[in-house]
N, C-alpha and C positions, 0 to 999 in steps of 0.2 A: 608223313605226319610226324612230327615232334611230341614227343613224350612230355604230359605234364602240360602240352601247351594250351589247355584252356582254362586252367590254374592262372598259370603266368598268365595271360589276358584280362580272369576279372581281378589275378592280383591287380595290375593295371588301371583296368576300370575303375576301379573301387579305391586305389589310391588319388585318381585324377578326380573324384567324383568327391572325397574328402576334402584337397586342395582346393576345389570349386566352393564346397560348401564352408573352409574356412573362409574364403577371400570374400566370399556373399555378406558373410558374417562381421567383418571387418569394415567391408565398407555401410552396411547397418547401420554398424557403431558409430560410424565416423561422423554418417549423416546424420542421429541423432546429434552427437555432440556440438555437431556444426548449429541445428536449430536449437539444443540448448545454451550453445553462445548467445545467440540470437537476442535468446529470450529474458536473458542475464543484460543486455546492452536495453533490451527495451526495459528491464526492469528499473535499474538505475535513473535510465530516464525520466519514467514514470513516477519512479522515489523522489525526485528531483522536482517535477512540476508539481506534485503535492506539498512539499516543502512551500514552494515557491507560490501555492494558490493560501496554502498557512499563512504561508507571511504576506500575502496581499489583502487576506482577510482582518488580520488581527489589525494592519494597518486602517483600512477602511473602516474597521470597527473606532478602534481608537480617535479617529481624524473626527467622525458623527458625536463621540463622546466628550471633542474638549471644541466641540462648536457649540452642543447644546451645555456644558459649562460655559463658555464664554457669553452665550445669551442671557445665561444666568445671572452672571455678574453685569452685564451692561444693562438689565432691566434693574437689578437691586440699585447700581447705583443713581440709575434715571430716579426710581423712586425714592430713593434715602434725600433726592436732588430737592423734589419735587414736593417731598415731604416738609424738608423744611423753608421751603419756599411758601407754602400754604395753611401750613404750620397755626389755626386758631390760638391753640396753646402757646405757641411762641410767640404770636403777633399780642395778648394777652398779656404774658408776662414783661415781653420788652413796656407796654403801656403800664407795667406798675401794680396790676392788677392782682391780688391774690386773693383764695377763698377754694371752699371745699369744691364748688365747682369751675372752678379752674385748675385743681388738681384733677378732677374726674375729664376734665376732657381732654389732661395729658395721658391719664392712664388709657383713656377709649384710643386716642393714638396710638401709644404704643402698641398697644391690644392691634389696632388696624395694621401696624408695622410687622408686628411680631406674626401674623396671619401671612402676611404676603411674605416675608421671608419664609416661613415654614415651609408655602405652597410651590415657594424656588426651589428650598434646598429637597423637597418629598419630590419634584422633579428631575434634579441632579441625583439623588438616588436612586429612581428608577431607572433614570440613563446607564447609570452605572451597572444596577442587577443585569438589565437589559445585555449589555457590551457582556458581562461575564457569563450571561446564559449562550450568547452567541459565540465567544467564543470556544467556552465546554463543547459546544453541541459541532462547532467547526473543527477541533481536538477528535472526539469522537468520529466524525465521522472522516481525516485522515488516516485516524489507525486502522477503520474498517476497511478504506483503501488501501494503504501499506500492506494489511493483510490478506487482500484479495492479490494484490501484486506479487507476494510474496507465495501462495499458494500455486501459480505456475513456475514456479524454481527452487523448490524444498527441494525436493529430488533431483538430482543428479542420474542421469539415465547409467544404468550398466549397459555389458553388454551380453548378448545373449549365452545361454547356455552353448558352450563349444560342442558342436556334433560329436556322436560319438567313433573311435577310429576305427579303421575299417576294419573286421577280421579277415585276416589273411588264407587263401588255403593253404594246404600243405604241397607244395609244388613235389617233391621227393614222394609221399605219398601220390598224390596222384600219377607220377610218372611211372611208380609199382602197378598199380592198378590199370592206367594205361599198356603197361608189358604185358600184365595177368590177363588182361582182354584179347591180348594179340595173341598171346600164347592158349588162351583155351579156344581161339577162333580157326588158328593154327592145327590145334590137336584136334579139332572138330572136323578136319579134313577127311582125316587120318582112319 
């Protein structure tokens, strides 16, 4: 029997059982870091087709907004066409015609002209709130995504608390105590 020898053994154990529990420890870490790459590549990603459904929105918005202006102006000028095409008032005055009510039935025209553009352009207005309600509300509801995306990679993973190291016996002390054993086992004989 070797003195002290089972000192030296869990020193031993207890050193191999630390080196285990760093190495454990490490590859942990690693593995988190690896899924926190991961999750950094699909973020980006994710940053990116939100970008990308932004800008196919405000597009789609815009393309509906300068179709119903365009209708706009192709009805005004059907009518401005049409107007004076049928024009009493003007067919009236080309004839030579004047008087109070010849003047009233410019002004009932205009009156009629001034109605219908109004009803154009309180159109083309609502077009417009409309396109900027949508796209506030397309805005808003990017950043909620941005920040939902962003909410799985705020943190950066650590890594864990390092085990703590092993305490060693005192091999010299127990190799006394080991003799002290022999020797009162010795005198016990005696």
């Amino acid at each position: 029997m070797c003195l002290g020898a089972g000192a030296k053994a869990a020193n031993k154990a207890a050193r191999r059982q630390y080196e285990y529990d760093i190495k454990v420890r490490k590859r942990k870490h690693m593995d988190k870091l690896d899924v926190y790459k991961t999750q950094i590549n699909t973020y980006k990603e994710n940053i990116d087709e939100i970008h990308q459904g932004l800008g196919r929105t405000y597009t789609a918005a815009q393309t509906r907004l300068n179709r119903v202006k365009d209708q706009a102006w192709k009805r005004n000028q059907d009518f401005a066409i049409k107007s004076l095409e049928n024009s009493a008032y003007g067919r009236a005055m080309a004839a030579g015609r004047t008087g109070r009510s010849i003047k009233r039935m410019g002004v009932m025209e205009a009156a009629q002209a001034g109605r219908f553009y109004a009803r154009s352009n309180a159109a083309i207005t609502d077009a417009n709130e409309d396109f900027m309600l949508g796209v506030k509300t397309a805005r808003r509801k990017a950043k909620t995504a941005q920040r939902r995306e962003f909410s799985n990679v705020w943190l950066k993973p650590q890594a864990d608390i390092a085990p703590p190291r092993p305490v060693m016996q005192n091999v010299g002390q127990a190799m006394f105590m080991d003799a002290l054993s022999i020797g009162t086992s010795v005198a016990g004989f005696f």
